[in-house]
DRENLOTOR-483110 format. One record per residue: residue in one letter; y negated, x negated, z negated of N, C-alpha, C, O in turn. Coordinates in steps of 0.2 Angstrom, whole numbers, padded with zeros to 4 digits, always signed. Layout:
<lovexs>
aYXZYXZYXZYXZ...
</lovexs>
This chain:
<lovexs>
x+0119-0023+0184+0119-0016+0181+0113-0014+0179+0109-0017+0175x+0111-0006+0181+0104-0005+0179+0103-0001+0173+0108+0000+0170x+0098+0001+0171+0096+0003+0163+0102+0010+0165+0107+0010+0161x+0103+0014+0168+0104+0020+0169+0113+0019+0166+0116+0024+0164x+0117+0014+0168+0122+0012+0167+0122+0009+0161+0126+0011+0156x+0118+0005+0160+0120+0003+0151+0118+0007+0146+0120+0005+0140x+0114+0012+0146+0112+0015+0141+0118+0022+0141+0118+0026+0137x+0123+0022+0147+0125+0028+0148+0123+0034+0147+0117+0035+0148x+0130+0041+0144+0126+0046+0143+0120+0050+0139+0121+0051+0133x+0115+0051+0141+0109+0052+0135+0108+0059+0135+0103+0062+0133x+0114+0064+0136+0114+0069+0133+0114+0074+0127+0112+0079+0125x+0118+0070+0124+0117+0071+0117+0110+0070+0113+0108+0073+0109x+0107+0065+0116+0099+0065+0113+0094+0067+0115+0088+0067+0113x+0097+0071+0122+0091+0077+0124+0094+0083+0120+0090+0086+0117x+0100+0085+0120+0101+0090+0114+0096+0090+0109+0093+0095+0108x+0096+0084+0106+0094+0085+0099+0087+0086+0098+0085+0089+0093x+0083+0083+0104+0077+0082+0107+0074+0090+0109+0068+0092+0108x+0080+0096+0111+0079+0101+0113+0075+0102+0120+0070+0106+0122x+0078+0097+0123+0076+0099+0131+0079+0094+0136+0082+0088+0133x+0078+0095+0141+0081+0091+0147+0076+0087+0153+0073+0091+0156x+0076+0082+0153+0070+0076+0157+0071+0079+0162+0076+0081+0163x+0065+0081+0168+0064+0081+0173+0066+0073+0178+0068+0071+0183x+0063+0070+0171+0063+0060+0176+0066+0057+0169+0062+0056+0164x+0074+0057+0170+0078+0053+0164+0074+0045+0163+0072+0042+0159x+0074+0045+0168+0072+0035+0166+0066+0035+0163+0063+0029+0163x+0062+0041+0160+0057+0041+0157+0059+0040+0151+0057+0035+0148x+0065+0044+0146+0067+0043+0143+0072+0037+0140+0072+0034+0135x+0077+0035+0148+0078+0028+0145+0074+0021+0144+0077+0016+0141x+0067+0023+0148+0062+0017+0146+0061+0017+0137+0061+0012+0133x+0061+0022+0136+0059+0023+0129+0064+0020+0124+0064+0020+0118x+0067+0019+0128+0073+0015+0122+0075+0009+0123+0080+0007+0120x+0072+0005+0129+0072-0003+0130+0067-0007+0126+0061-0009+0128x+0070-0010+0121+0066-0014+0118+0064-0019+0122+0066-0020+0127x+0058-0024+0118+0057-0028+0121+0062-0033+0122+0063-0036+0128x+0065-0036+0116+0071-0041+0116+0076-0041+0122+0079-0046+0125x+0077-0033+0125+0083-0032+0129+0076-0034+0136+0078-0039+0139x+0074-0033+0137+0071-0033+0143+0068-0040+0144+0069-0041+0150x+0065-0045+0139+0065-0053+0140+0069-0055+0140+0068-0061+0139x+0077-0052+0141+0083-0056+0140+0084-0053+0149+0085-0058+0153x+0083-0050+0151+0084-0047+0158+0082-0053+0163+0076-0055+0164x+0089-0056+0167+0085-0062+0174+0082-0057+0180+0082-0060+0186x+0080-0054+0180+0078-0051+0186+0070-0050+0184+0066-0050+0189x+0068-0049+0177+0061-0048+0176+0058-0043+0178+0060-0042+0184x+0054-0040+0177+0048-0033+0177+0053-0027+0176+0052-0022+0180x+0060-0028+0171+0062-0020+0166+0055-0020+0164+0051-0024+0164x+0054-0014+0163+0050-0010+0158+0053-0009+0152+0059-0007+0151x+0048-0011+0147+0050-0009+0140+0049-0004+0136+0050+0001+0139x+0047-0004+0131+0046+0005+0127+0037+0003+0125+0035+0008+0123x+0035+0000+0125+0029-0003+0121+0023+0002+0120+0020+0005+0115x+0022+0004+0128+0019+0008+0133+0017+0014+0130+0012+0016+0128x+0025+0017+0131+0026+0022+0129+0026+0023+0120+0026+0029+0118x+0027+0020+0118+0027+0019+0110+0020+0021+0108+0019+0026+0104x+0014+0018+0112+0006+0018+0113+0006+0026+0113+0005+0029+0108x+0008+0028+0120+0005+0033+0119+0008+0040+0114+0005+0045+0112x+0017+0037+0114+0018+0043+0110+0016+0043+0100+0018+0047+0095x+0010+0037+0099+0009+0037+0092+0001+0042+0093-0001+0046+0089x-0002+0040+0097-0009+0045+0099-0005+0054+0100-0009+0059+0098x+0000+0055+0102+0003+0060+0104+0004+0062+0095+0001+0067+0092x+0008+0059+0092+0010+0060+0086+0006+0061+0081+0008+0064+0076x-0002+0059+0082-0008+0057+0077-0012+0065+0079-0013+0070+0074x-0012+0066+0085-0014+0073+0087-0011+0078+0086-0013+0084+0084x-0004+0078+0087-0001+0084+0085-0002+0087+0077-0004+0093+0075x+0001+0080+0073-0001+0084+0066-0005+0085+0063-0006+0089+0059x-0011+0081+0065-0018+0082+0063-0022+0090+0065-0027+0093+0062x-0018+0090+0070-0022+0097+0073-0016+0103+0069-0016+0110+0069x-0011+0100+0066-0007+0105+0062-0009+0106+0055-0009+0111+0051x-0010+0100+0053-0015+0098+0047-0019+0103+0047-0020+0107+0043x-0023+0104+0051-0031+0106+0049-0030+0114+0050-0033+0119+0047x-0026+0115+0054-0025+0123+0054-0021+0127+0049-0020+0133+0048x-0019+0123+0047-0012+0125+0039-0016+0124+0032-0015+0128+0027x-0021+0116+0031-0026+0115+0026-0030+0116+0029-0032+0112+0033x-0034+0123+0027-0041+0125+0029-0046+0122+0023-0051+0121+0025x-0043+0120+0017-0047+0119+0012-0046+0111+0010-0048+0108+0005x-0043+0109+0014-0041+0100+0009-0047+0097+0015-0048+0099+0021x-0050+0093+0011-0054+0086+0014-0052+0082+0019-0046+0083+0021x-0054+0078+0022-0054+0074+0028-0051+0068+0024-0049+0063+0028x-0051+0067+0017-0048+0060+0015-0041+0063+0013-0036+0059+0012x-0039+0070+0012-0033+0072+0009-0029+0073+0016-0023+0070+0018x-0032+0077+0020-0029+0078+0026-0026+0070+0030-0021+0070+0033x-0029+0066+0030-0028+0060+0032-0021+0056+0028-0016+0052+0031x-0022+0057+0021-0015+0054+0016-0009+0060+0022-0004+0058+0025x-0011+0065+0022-0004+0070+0022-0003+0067+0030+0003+0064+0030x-0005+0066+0034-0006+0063+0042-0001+0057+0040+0005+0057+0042x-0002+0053+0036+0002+0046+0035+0007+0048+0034+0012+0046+0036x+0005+0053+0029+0014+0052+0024+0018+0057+0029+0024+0056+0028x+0017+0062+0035+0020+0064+0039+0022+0060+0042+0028+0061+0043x+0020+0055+0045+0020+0050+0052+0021+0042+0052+0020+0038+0057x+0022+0040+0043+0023+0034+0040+0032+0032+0045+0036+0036+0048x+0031+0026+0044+0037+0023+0049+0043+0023+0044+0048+0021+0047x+0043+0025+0039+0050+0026+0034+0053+0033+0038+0059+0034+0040x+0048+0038+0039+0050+0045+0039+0049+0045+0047+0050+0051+0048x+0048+0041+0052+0049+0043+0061+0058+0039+0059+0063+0042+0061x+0057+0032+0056+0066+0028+0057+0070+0033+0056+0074+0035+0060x+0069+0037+0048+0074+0040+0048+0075+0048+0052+0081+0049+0051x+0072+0053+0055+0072+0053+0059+0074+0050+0066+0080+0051+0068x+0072+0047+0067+0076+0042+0072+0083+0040+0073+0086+0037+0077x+0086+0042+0066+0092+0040+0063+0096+0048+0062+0101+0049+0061x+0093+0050+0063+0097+0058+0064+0100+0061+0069+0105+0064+0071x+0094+0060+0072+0096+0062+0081+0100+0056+0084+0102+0056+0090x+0101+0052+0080+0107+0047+0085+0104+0040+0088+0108+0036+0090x+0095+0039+0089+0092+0034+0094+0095+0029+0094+0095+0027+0099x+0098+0025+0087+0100+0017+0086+0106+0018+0090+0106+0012+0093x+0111+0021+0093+0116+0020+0096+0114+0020+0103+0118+0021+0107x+0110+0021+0105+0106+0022+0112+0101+0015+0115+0101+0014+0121x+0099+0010+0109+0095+0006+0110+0097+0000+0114+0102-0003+0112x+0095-0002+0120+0095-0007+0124+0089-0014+0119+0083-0014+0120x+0094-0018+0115+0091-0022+0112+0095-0031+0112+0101-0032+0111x+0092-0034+0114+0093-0040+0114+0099-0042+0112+0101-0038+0108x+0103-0048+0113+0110-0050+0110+0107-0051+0104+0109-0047+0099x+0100-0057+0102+0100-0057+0095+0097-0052+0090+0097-0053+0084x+0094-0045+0093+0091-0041+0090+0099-0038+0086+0100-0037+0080x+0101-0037+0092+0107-0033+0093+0112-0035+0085+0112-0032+0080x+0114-0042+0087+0118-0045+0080+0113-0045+0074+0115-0048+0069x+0107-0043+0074+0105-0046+0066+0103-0038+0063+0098-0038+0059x+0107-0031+0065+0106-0025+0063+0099-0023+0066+0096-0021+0061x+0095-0023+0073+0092-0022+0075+0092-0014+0077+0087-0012+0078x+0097-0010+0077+0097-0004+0079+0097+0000+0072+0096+0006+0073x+0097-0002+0066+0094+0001+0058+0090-0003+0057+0091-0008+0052x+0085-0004+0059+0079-0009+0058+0073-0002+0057+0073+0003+0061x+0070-0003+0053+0065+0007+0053+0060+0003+0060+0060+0005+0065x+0058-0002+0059+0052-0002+0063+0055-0001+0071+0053+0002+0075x+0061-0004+0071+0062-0003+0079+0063+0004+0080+0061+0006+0086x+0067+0011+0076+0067+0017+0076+0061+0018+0077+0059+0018+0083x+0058+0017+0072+0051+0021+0072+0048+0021+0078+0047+0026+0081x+0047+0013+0082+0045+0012+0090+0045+0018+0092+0041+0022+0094x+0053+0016+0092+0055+0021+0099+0055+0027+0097+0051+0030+0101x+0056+0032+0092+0056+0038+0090+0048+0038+0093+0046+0044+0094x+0043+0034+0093+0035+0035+0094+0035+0036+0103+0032+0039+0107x+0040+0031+0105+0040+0031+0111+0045+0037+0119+0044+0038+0125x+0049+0039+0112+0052+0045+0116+0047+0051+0114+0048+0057+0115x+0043+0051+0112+0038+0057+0111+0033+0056+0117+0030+0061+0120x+0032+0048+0118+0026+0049+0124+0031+0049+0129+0028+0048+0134x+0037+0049+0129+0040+0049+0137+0042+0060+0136+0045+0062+0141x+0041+0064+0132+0042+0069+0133+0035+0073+0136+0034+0077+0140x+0030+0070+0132+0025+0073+0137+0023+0068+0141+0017+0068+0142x+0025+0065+0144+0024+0065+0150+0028+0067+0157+0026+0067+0163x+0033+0070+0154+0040+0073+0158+0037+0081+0155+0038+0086+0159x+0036+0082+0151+0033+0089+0149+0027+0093+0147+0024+0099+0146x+0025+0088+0147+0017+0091+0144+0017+0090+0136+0022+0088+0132x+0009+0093+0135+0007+0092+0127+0009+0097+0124+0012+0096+0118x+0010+0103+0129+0013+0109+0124+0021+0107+0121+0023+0108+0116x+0025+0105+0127+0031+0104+0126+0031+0099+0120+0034+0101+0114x+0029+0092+0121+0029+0088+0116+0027+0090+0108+0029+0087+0103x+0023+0095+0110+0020+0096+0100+0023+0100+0098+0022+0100+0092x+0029+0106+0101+0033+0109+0100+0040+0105+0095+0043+0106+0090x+0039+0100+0100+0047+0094+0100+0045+0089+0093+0049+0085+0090x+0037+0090+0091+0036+0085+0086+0037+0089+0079+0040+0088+0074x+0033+0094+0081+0034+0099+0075+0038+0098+0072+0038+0096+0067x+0045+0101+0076+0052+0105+0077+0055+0098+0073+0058+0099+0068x+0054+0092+0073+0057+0086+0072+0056+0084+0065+0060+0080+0062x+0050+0086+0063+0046+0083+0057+0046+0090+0053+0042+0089+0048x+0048+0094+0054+0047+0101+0050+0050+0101+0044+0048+0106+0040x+0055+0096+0042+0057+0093+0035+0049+0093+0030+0047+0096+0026x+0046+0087+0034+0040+0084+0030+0034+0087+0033+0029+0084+0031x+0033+0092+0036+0027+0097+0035+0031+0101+0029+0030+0098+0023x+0033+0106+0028+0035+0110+0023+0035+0107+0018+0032+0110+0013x+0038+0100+0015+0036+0096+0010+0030+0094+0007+0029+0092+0001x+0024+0095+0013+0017+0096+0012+0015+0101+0006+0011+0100+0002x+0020+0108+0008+0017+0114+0005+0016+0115-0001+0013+0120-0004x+0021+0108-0006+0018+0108-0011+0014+0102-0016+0014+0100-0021x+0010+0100-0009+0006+0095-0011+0010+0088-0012+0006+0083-0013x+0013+0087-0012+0017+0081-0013+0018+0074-0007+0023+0072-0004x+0010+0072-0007+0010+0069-0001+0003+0063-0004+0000+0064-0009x+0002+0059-0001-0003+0054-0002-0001+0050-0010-0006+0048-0014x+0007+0050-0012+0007+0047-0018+0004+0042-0019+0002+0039-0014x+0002+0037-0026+0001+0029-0026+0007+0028-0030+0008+0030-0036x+0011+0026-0026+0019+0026-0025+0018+0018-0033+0022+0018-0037x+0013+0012-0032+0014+0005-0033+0010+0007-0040+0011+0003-0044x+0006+0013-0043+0005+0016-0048+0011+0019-0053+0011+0018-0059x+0015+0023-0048+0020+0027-0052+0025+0023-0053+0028+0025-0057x+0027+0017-0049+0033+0012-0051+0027+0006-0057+0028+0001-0055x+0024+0006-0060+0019+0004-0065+0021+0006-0072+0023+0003-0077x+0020+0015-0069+0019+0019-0075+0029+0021-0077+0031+0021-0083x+0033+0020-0071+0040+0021-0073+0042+0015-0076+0046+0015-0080x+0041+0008-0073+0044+0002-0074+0042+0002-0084+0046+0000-0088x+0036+0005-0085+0034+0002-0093+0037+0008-0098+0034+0009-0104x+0042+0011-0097+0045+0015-0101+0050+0009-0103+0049+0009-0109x+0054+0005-0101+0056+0000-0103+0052-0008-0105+0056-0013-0104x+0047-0009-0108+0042-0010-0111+0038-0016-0104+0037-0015-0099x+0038-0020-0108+0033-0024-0106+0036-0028-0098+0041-0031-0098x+0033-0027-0092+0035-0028-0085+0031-0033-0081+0025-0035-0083x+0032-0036-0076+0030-0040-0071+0031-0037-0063+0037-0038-0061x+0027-0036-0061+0028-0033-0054+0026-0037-0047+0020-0037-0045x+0030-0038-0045+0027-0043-0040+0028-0040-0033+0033-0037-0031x+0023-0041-0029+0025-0041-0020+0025-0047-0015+0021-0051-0015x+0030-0046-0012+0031-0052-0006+0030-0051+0001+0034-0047+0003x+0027-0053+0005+0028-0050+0011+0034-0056+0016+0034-0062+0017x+0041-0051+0016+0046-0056+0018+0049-0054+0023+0055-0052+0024x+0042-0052+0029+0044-0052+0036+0039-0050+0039+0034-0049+0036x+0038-0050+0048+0033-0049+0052+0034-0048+0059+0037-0052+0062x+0032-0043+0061+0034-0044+0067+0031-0039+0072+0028-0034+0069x+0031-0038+0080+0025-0037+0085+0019-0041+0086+0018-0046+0082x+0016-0038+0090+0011-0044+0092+0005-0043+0087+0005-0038+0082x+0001-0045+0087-0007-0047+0083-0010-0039+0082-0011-0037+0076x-0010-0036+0089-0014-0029+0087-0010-0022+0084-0014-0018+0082x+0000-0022+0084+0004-0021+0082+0010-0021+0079+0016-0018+0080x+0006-0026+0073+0010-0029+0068+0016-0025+0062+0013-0021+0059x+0023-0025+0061+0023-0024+0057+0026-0027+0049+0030-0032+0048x+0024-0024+0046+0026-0029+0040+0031-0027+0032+0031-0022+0028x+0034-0031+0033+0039-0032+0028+0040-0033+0019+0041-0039+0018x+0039-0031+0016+0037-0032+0009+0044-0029+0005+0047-0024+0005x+0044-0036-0001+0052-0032-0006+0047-0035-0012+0045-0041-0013x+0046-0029-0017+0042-0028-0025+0052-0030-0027+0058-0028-0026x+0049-0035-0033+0053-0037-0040+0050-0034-0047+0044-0035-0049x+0054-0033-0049+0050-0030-0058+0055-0034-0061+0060-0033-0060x+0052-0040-0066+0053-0044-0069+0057-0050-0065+0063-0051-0067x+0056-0052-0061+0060-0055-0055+0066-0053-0053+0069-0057-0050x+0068-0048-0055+0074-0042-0051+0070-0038-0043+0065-0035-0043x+0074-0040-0039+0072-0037-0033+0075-0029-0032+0081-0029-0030x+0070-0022-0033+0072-0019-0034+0070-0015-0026+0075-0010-0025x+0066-0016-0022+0067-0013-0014+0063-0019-0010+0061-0024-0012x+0062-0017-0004+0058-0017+0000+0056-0012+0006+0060-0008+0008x+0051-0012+0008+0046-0008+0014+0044-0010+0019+0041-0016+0018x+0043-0009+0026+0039-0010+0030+0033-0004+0032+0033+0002+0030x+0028-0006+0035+0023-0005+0036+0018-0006+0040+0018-0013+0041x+0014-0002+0045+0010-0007+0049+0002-0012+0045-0001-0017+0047x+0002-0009+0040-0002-0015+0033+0003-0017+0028+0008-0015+0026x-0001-0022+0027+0002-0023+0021+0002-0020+0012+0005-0020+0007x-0003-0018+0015-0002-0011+0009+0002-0006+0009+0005-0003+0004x+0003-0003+0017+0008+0002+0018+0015+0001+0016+0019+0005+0015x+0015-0007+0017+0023-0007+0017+0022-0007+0007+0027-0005+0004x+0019-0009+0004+0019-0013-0001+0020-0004-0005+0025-0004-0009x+0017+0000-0004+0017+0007-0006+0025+0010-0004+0029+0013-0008x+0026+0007+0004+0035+0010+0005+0040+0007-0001+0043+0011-0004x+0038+0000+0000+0043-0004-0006+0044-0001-0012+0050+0000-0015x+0038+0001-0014+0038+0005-0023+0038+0011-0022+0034+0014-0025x+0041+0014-0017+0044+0021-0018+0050+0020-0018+0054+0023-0022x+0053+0015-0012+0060+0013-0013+0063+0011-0021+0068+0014-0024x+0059+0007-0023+0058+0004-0031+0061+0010-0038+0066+0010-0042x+0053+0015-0037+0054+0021-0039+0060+0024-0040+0064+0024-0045x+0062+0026-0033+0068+0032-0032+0074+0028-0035+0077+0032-0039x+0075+0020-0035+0081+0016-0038+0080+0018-0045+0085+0019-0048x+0077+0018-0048+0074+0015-0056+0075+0026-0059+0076+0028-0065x+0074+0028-0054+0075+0037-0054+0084+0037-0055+0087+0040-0059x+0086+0033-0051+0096+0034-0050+0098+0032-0054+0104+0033-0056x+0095+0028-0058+0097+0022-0064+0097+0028-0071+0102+0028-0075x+0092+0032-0072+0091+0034-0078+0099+0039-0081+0099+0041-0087
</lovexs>
């Protein structure tokens, strides 16, 4: 059975996507993980990796060049927080999670059974990875169009400065409203290879485990964690 067959129809995800492949298999590479393709006995599927590569260089230029032309007045160290916090792997997953991708994923039996299609880092992949298969099926204009158009939630939220939080600061300053606190971080997972690692981090305050994050550092994810943290400790009040 070839990818074209198991991944079925991928129509609704070029709906959402707002165009239609010239070369679908461009798109359904985008959405083979590796697990599904090291599990394949015939060997040399192609996976999303590739393409993951180029659609985070794809993603890094589009807002950056939206960044600069929208903050004509913010600095190269502000502009960069906002870059992140646009293009942070919390905010491509969930994305990812709207337009449908996790039902689409060609993932491993064991990816598949251990909640691998709500996994952020695997979203995130691929949401990076169907960006570099639309410009390359459509060009740069098309794709910055389709990035924009997808992340326009979180460019607008830019407009009121609300970007570059210290997320592990403000869960500090909220946790000691309830007096005296312990905050600790864990890193309790890991995964891709050496040069594209990500990582998994869950903060406890007073040994109660109150979230976790992933991240391609571990600062990033430890920042994801205490925002998770934050918003919890926000529901509670």
């Amino acid at each position: 059975m070839d990818s074209r067959q198991e991944h079925g129809p991928l129509d609704d995800l070029s709906r959402a996507l707002g165009l239609e492949f010239a070369d679908p298999s461009l798109l359904r590479q985008a959405l083979i993980h590796t697990s599904y393709a090291n599990e394949r006995k015939t060997g040399h599927l192609a996976h999303n990796q590739r393409l993951e590569f180029l659609g985070d260089a794809v993603l890094d230029l589009v807002i950056g060049a939206h960044l600069y032309r929208r903050f004509a007045a913010l600095p190269e160290g502000d502009l960069t927080k906002a870059r992140a916090a646009v293009v942070c792997e919390s905010t491509l997953a969930r994305r990812a999670k709207e337009i449908g991708i996790g039902r689409h994923l060609l993932l491993g039996r064991g990816e598949a059974a251990s909640g691998g299609r709500e996994r952020d880092s695997i979203l995130a992949d691929a949401f990076e990875a169907i960006i570099g298969a639309v410009y390359l099926d459509h060009g740069f204009a098309a794709a910055s169009d389709c990035v924009l158009r997808l992340l326009a939630g979180e460019l607008e939220a830019l407009e009121t400065g609300d970007f570059g939080k210290d997320y592990k600061t403000l869960l500090q300053e909220t946790a000691q409203k309830n007096g005296d606190i312990k905050i600790s971080y864990e890193v309790i997972g890991e995964s891709g290879p050496d040069h594209n690692k990500t990582f998994t981090v869950a903060v406890s305050v007073n040994d109660v485990r109150l979230g976790s994050g992933s991240g391609r550092s571990k600062k990033e994810a430890e920042q994801s964690a205490a925002r998770r943290a934050v918003e919890k400790l926000g529901d509670s009040d």
